[in-house]
N, C-alpha and C positions, 0 to 999 in steps of 0.2 A: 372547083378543086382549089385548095389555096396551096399558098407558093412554100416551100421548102422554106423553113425557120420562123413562121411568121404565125405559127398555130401556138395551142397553149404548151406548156412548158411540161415537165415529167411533171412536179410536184405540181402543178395546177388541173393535171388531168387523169392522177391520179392520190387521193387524197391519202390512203394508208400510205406512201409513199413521201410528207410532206417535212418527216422530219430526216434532215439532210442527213446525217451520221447513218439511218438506214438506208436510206436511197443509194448512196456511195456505196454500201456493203452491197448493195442487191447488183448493182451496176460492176464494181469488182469480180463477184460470182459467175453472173453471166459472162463478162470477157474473159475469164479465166478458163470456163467450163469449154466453150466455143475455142478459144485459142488450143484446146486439150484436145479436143474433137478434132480441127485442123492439122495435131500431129507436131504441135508444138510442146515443149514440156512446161508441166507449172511452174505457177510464180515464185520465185525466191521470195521469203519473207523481205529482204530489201525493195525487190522489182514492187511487190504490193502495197508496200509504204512509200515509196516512192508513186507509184500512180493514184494513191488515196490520197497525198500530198495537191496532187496536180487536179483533178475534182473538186478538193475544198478551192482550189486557187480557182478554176472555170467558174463555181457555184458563186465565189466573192465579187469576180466578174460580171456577171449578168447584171442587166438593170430591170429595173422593174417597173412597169409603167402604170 
């Protein structure tokens, strides 16, 4: 079993997924749909620019080795 963070990456393991601008959208979707199900209300167009913001800043983050 390997350890929590040390596996491939979204876009390394899964290829339709490699070009960031969709991965961010796909990953916005999902937390939005989930947080909607939770009983939370959707995202304000600010709140989802705001967290599409913060993904490019995580994605600039990573290193690659």
């Amino acid at each position: 079993m390997k350890d929590f963070g040390t596996g491939k990456t979204l876009s390394e393991a899964s290829p339709f997924l490699r070009d960031s601008a969709r991965r961010h959208a796909l990953i916005l979707e999902v937390v939005e749909r989930d947080s909607v199900i939770e009983g939370l209300p959707p995202f304000t167009e600010e709140f989802r620019a705001r967290l599409k913001k913060q993904l490019e800043a995580m994605a600039r983050s990573e290193t690659v080795e």
